[in-house]
C-alpha positions as CSV (number, residue, x, y, z in Angstrom):
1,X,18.3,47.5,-9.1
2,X,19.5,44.4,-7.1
3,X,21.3,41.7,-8.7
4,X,22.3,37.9,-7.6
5,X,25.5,38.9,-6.7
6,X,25.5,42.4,-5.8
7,X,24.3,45.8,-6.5
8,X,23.9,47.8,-9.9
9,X,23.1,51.4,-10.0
10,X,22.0,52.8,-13.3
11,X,22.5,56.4,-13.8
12,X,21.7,59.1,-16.7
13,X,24.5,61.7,-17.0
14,X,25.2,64.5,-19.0
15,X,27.5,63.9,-21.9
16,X,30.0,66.4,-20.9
17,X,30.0,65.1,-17.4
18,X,33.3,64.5,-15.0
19,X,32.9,62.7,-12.5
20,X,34.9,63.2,-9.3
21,X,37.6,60.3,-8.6
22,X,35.6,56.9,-7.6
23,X,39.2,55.5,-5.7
24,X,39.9,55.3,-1.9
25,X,39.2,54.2,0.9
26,X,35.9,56.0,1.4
27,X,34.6,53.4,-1.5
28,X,37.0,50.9,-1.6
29,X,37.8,50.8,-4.8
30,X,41.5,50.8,-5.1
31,X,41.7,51.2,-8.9
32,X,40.0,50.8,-12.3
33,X,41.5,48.5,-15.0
34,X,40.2,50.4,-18.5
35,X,39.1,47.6,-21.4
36,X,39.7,48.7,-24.7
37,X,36.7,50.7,-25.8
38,X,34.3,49.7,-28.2
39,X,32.5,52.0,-31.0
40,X,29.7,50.8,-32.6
41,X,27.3,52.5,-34.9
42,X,23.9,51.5,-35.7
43,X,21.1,52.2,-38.3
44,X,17.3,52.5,-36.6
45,X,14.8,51.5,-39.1
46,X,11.2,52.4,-39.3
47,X,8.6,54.3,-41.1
48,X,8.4,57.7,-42.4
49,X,5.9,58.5,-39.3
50,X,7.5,56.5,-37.0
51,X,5.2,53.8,-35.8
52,X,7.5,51.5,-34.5
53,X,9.0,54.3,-32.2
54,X,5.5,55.4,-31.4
55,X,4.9,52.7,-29.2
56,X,8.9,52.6,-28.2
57,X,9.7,49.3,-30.0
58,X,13.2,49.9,-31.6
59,X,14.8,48.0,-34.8
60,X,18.2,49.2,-35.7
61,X,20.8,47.1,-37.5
62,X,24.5,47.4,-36.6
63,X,26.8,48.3,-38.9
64,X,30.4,47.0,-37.7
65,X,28.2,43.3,-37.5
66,X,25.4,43.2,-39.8
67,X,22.9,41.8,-36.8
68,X,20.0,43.2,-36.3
69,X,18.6,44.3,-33.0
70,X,14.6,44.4,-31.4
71,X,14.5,46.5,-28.2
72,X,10.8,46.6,-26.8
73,X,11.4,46.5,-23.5
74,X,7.8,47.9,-22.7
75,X,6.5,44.7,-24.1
76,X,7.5,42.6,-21.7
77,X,6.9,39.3,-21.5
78,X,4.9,39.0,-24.3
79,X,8.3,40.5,-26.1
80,X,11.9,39.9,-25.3
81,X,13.5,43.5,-24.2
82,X,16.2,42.8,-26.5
83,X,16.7,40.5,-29.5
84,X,20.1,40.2,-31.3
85,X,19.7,38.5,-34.7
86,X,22.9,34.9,-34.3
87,X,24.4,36.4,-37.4
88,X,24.8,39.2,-39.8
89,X,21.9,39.1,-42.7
90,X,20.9,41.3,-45.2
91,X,17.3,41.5,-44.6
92,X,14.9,41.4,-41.6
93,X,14.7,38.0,-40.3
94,X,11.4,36.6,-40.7
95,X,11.0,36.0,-37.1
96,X,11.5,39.8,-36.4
97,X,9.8,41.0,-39.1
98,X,6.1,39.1,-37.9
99,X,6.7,41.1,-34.4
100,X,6.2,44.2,-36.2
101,X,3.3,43.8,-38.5
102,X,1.0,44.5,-36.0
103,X,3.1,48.0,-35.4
104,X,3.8,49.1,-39.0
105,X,0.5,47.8,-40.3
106,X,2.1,48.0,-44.0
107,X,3.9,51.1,-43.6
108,X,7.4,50.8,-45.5
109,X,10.5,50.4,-43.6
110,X,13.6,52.3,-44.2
111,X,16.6,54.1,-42.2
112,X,15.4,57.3,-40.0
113,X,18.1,57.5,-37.4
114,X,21.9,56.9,-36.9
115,X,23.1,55.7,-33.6
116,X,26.8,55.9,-32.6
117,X,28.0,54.7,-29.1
118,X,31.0,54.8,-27.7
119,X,31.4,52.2,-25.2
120,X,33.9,52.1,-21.8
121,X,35.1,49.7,-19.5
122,X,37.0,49.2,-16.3
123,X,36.4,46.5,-13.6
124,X,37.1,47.8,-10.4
125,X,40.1,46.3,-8.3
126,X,39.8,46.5,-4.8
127,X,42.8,47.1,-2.0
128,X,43.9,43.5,-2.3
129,X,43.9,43.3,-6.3
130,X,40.4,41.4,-6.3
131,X,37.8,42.1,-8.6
132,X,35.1,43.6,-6.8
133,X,33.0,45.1,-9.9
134,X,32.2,46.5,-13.3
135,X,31.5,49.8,-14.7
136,X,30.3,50.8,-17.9
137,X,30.0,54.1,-19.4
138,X,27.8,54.3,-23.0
139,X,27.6,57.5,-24.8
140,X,25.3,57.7,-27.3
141,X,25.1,60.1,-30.3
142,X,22.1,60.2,-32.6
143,X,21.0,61.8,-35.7
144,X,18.3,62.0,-38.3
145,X,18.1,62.6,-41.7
146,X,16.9,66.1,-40.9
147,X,20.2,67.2,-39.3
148,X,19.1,67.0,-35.5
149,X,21.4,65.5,-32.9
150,X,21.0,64.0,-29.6
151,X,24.0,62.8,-27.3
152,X,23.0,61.3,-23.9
153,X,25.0,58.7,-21.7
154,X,24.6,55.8,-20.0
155,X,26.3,54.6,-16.4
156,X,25.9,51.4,-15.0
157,X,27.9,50.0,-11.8
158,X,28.1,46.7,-11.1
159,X,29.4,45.9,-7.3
160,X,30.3,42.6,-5.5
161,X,28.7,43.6,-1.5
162,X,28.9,46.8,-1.2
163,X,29.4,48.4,1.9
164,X,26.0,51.0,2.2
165,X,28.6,53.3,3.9
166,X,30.4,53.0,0.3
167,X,27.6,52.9,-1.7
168,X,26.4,56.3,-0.5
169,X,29.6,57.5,-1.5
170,X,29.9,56.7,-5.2
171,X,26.0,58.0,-5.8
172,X,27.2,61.2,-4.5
173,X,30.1,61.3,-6.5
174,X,27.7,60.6,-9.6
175,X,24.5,62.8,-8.7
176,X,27.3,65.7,-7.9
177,X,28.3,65.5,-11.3
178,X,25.2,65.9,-12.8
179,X,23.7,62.5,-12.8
180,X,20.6,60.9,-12.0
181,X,19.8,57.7,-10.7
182,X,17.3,55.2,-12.6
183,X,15.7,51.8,-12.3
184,X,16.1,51.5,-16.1
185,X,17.2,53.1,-19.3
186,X,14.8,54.9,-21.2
187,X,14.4,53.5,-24.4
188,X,15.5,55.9,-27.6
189,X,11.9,56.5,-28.7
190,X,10.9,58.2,-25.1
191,X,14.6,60.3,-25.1
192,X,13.5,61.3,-28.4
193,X,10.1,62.3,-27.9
194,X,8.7,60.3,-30.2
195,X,6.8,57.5,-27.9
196,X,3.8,58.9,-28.1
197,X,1.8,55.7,-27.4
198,X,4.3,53.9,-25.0
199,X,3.0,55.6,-21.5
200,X,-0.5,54.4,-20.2
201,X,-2.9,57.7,-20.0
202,X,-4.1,58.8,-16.4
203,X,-7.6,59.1,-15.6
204,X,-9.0,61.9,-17.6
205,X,-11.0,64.8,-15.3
206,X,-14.2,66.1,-16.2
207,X,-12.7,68.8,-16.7
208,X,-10.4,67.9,-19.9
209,X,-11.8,67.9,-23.6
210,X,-13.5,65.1,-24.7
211,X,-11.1,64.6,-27.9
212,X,-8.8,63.8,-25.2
213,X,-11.1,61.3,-23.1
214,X,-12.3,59.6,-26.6
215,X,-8.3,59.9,-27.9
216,X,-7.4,57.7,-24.2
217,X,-10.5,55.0,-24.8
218,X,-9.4,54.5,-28.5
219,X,-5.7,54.2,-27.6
220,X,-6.5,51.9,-24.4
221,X,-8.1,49.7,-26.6
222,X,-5.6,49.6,-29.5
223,X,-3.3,48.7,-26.9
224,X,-5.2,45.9,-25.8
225,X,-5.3,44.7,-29.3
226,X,-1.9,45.0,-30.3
227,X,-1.4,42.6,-26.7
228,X,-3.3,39.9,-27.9
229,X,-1.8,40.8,-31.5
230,X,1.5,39.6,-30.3
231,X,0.6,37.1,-27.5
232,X,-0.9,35.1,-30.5
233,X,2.0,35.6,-32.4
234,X,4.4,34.2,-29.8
235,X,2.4,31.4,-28.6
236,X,-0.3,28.8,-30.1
237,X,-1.6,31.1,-32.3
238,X,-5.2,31.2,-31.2
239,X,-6.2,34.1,-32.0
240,X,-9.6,33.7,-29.8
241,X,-8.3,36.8,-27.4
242,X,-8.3,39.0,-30.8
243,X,-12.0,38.0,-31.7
244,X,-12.9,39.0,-28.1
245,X,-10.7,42.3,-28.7
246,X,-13.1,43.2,-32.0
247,X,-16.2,41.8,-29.7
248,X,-15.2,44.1,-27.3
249,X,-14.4,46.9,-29.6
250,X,-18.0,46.7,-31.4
251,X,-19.7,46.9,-27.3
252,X,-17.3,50.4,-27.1
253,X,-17.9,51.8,-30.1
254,X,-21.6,51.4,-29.7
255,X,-21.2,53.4,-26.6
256,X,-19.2,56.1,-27.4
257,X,-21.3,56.7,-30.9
258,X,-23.3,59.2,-29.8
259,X,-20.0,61.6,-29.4
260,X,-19.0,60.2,-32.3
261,X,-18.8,61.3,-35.9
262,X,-21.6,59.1,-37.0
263,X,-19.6,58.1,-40.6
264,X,-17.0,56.7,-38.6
265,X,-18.5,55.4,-36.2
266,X,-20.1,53.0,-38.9
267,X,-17.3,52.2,-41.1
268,X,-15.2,51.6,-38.0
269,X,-18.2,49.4,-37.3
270,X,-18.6,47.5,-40.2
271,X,-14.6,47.2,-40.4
272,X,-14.9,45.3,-36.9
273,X,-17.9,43.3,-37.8
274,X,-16.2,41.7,-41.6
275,X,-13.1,41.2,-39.3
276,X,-14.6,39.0,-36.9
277,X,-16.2,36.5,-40.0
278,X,-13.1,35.7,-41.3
279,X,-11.9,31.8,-41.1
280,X,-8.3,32.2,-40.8
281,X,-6.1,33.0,-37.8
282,X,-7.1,36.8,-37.6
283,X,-3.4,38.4,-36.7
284,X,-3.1,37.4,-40.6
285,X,-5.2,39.2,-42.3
286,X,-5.7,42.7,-43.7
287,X,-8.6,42.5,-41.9
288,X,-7.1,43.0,-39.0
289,X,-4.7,45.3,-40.0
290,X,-7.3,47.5,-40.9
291,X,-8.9,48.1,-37.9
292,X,-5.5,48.7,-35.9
293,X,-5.4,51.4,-38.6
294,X,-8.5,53.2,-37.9
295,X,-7.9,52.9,-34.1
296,X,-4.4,54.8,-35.2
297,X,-6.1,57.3,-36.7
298,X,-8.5,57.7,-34.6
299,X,-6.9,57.6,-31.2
300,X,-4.3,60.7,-33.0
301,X,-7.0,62.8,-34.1
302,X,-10.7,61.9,-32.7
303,X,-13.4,61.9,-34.8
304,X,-15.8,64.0,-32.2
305,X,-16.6,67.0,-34.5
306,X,-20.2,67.4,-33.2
307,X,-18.6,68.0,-29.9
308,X,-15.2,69.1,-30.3
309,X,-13.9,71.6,-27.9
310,X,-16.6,70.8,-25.0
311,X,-16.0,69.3,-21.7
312,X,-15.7,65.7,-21.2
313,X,-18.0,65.9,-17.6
314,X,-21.5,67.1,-19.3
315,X,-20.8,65.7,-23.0
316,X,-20.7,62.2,-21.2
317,X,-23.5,62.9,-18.6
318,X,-26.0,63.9,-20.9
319,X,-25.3,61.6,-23.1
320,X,-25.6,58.9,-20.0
321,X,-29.0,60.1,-19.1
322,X,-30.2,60.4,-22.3
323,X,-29.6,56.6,-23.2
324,X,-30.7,55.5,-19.7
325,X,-33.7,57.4,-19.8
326,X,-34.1,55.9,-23.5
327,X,-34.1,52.6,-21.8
328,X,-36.8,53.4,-19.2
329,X,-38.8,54.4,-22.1
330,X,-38.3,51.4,-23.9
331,X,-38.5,49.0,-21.2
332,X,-41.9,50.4,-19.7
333,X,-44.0,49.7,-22.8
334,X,-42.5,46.5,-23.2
335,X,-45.3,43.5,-22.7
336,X,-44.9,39.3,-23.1
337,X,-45.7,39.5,-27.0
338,X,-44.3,42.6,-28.2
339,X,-43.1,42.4,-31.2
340,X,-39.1,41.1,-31.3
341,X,-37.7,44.0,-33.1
342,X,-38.9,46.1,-30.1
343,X,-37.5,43.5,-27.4
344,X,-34.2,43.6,-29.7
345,X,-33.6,47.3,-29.8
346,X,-34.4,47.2,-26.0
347,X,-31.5,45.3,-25.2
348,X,-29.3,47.1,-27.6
349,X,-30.0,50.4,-25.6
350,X,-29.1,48.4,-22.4
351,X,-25.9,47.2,-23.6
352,X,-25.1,50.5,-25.0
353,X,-26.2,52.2,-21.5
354,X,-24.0,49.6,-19.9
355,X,-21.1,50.0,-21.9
356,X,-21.0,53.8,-21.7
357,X,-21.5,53.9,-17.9
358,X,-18.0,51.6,-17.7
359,X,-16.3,54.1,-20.2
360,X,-17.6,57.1,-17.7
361,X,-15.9,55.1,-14.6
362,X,-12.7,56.8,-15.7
363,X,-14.1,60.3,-15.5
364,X,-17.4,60.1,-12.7
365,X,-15.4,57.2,-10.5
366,X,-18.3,56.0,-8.0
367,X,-21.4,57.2,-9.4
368,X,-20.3,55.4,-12.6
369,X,-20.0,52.5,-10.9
370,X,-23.6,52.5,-9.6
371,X,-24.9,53.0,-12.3
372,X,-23.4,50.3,-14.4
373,X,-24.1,47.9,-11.4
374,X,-27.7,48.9,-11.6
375,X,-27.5,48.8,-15.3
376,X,-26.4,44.9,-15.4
377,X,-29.4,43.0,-14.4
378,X,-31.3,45.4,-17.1
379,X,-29.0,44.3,-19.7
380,X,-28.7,41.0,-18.7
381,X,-32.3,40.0,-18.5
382,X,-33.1,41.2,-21.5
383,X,-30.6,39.3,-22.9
384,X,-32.6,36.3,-22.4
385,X,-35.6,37.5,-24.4
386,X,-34.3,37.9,-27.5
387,X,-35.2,35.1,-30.1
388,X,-32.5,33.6,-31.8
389,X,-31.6,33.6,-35.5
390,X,-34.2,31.1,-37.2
391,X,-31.0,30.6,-39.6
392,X,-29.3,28.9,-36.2
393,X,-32.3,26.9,-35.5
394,X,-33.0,25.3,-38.8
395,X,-31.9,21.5,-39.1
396,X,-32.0,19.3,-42.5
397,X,-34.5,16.7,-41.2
398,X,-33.6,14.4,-43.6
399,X,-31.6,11.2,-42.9
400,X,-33.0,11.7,-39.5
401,X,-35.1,9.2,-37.8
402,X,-38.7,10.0,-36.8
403,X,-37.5,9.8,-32.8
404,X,-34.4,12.4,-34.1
405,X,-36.7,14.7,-35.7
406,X,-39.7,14.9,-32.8
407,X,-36.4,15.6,-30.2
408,X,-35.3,18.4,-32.6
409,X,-39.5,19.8,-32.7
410,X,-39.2,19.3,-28.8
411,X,-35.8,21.7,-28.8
412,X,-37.1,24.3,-30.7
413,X,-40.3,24.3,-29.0
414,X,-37.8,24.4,-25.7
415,X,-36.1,27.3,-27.2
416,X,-39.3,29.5,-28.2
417,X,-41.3,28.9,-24.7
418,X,-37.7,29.9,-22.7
419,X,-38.0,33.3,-24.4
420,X,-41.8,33.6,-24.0
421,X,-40.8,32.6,-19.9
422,X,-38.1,35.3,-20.0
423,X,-40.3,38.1,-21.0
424,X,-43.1,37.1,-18.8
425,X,-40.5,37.5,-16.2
426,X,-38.5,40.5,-17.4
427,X,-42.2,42.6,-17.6
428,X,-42.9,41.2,-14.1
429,X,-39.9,42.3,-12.3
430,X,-39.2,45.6,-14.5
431,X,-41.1,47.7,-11.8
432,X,-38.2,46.7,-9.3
433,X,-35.3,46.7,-11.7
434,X,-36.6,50.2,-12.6
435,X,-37.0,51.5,-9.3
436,X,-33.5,50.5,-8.4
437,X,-31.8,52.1,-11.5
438,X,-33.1,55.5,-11.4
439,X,-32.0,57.0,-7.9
440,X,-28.4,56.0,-9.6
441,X,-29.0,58.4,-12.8
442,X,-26.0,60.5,-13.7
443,X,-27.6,64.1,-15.0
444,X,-25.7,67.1,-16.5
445,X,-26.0,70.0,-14.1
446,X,-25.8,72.1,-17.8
447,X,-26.1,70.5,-21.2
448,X,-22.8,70.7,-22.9
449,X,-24.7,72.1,-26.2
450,X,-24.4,75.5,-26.4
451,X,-26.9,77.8,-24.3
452,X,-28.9,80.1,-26.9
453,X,-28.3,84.2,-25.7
454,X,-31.0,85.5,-23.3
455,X,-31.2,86.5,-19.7
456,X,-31.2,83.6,-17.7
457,X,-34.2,81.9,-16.6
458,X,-36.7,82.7,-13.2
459,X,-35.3,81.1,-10.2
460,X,-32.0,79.9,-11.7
461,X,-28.7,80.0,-10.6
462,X,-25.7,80.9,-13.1
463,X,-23.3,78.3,-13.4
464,X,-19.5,79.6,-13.5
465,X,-18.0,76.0,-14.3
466,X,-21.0,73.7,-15.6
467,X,-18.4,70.6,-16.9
468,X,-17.4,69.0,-13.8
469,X,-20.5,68.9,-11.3
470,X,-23.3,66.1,-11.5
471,X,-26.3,65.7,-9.6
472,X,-27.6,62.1,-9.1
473,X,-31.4,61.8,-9.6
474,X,-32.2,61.1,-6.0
475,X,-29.8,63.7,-5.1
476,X,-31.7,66.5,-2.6
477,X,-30.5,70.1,-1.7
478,X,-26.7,71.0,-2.5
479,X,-25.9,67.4,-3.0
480,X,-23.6,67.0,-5.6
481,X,-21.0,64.2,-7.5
482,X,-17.7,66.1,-9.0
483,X,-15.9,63.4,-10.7
């Protein structure tokens, strides 16, 4: 890791390590000058299940000082990597303790761990006396309540223009003792295991189960939340980024509730939906906290019972063809003066289509891709033919002046004929809309419900693997997608 002045290594090391003699002329250090050491030990607070740690955000308080100390350095920018409290206090410092909320979502704080380090220094004197750089060596001892301990160490070298000649030398001397070199310190939470929301997920295969694909959405988007959670809390505090959040969250949930347990899937609905109609800054309510609750629970154990234990590649594909060919449906009975409750359940279908073909991207990469892209002038047409809520439209007339009320007859008559226009429009250019959407279909090469017993069918092939393959609808021959 470079530095203004110099170079710093960083290296993990076993605690019993010895490292081999850093002096001489093969790295120029002619001696090290030892500092008194320093031992602190610190308490690491958090709740019984650990859901500060979860997400790597550590809170300990130190002992010999009475400070308390914030290490999140995961959180960057929106968080400081590491926040010292000026002065010893009793209790959490307001300041701190708002950072959290959003993490603990009213779980109790209390001590978990103990954390003693021992801490060495030496500045490193070169052959004419000068200071030419720093080392540190940390090692830290922890232990919980349960009786577990875990020691690990620390190394960090801080040289003045090095020589690379030099340089080489002293990162063998510390990777022959055992060590490893770093670009940064893992925080306690990830040496401990216990991060298990910290790391971004990678792109899920077909392949994996679809509590795990579900498990990745729900977690991506409680990470997103818990962003705008804190950016809110550490700037203005608008919170218009978390009412897009839940706007968001409603579109995805909508998408994914055909794998979903349908009970949750509406409370977690309905949880969103009273969220976003509160008036006050929504980061302060319990509102909000509830809904990074059931995305907690959710994300750790998904509520996909209908479909637990398949495969994510045909749970999602037949789910994808059934809403898109649900739409088709829809759309191709659809005339000028259907009735609004049939233009309005079109366009939820659409949305939900489109929303569920971006959640698939992860899993069917290109096809996906298409298919959403074919999806969006669907969805977005149809947005246009929906009425709006006569409650929006209605104006008190009086106090108005006759002028004022025949411009407010002309805007509503504006308003009605511009939806009347847009389904005139959307019937007459459905043939083309629909003609470019369906060569994109994703289909199931097997449907992930389970086959009933019997000999298979005439002119069928068996299918040794039936999660992973697609077929598009155009697709002729052996042509096939695997995601």
């Amino acid at each position: 890791m470079a530095a203004l002045n110099g170079e710093v290594l960083l290296f993990d090391l076993p605690p019993s390590a010895a490292v081999a003699n850093l002096t001489g002329p093969t790295t120029g250090i002619h001696r090290l000058v030892a500092r008194p050491p320093v031992h602190t030990t610190a308490t690491v607070i958090d709740t019984a299940d650990h859901r500060l740690l979860d997400w790597a955000v550590e809170l300990s308080r130190i002992a010999e000082t009475g400070q308390w100390v914030l290490r999140a350095p995961h959180w960057t920018p929106t968080l400081q990597a590491e926040s010292i409290s000026p002065q010893a206090e009793d209790d959490l410092p307001t300041d701190l303790a708002d950072l959290l909320v959003p993490f603990r979502r009213g779980g109790i704080l209390g001590p978990r761990l103990s954390v003693d380090t021992q801490r060495r220094q030496f500045t490193l004197e070169g052959a004419a006396g000068a200071a030419i750089g720093e080392l540190s060596d940390e090692r830290h001892r922890i232990g919980s309540h349960a009786g577990q301990v875990t020691a690990y160490r620390n190394v960090t070298l801080h040289l003045n223009d090095p020589d690379p000649d030099r340089l080489h030398t002293i990162k063998a001397a510390f990777v022959a003792a055992g060590g490893t070199p770093v670009d940064a310190f893992a925080p306690l939470a990830v040496r401990l295991g216990l991060a298990h929301h910290s790391g971004r997920r990678s792109s899920l295969s077909a392949k994996a189960p679809i509590e795990q694909y579900v498990s990745a959405q729900l977690e991506s988007r409680w990470r997103r939340l818990l962003h705008a959670d804190l950016e809110a809390r550490t700037g203005s505090g608008d919170d218009a980024a978390l009412r897009d959040g839940v706007a968001i969250l409603l579109h995805e949930l909508a998408g994914l509730e055909p794998v979903l347990d349908a009970e949750w899937a509406q409370q977690a609905q309905q949880v969103a939906r009273t969220a976003a109609e509160t008036t006050r800054p929504l980061q302060y309510t319990e509102r909000w906290l509830r809904i990074l609750d059931l995305l907690a629970v959710a994300a750790t154990d998904p509520p996909v019972h209908a479909v637990a234990g398949r495969q994510t590649g045909p749970v999602l594909a037949q789910e994808l063809e059934a809403v898109v060919q649900t739409l088709l449906d829809q759309c191709r009975t659809l005339e000028p003066y259907s009735e609004d409750a049939r233009w309005a359940r079109a366009d939820q279908v659409a949305q939900r289509a489109v929303t569920l073909s971006t959640l698939a991207r992860d899993v069917f990469g290109k096809p996906a891709k298409q298919l959403r892209k074919h999806l969006s002038p669907v969805s977005e047409a149809l947005t246009y033919t929906l009425r709006p809520d006569p409650g929006a439209l209605r104006r008190d007339l009086h106090g108005m002046s006759t002028a004022e009320v025949f411009e407010a007859g002309r805007a509503y008559e504006r308003t009605m004929m511009s939806v009347d226009y847009a389904r005139e429009k959307f019937v007459r250019e459905w043939p083309q809309l629909r003609d470019a959407l369906r060569p994109h279909m994703i289909r199931p090469r097997a449907p992930h419900t389970p086959a009933r017993p019997g000999p298979p069918a005439a002119g069928t092939t068996p299918v040794d693997d039936p999660a992973a393959a697609l077929v598009p609808a155009a697709a002729t021959g052996s042509a096939t997608v695997t995601p």
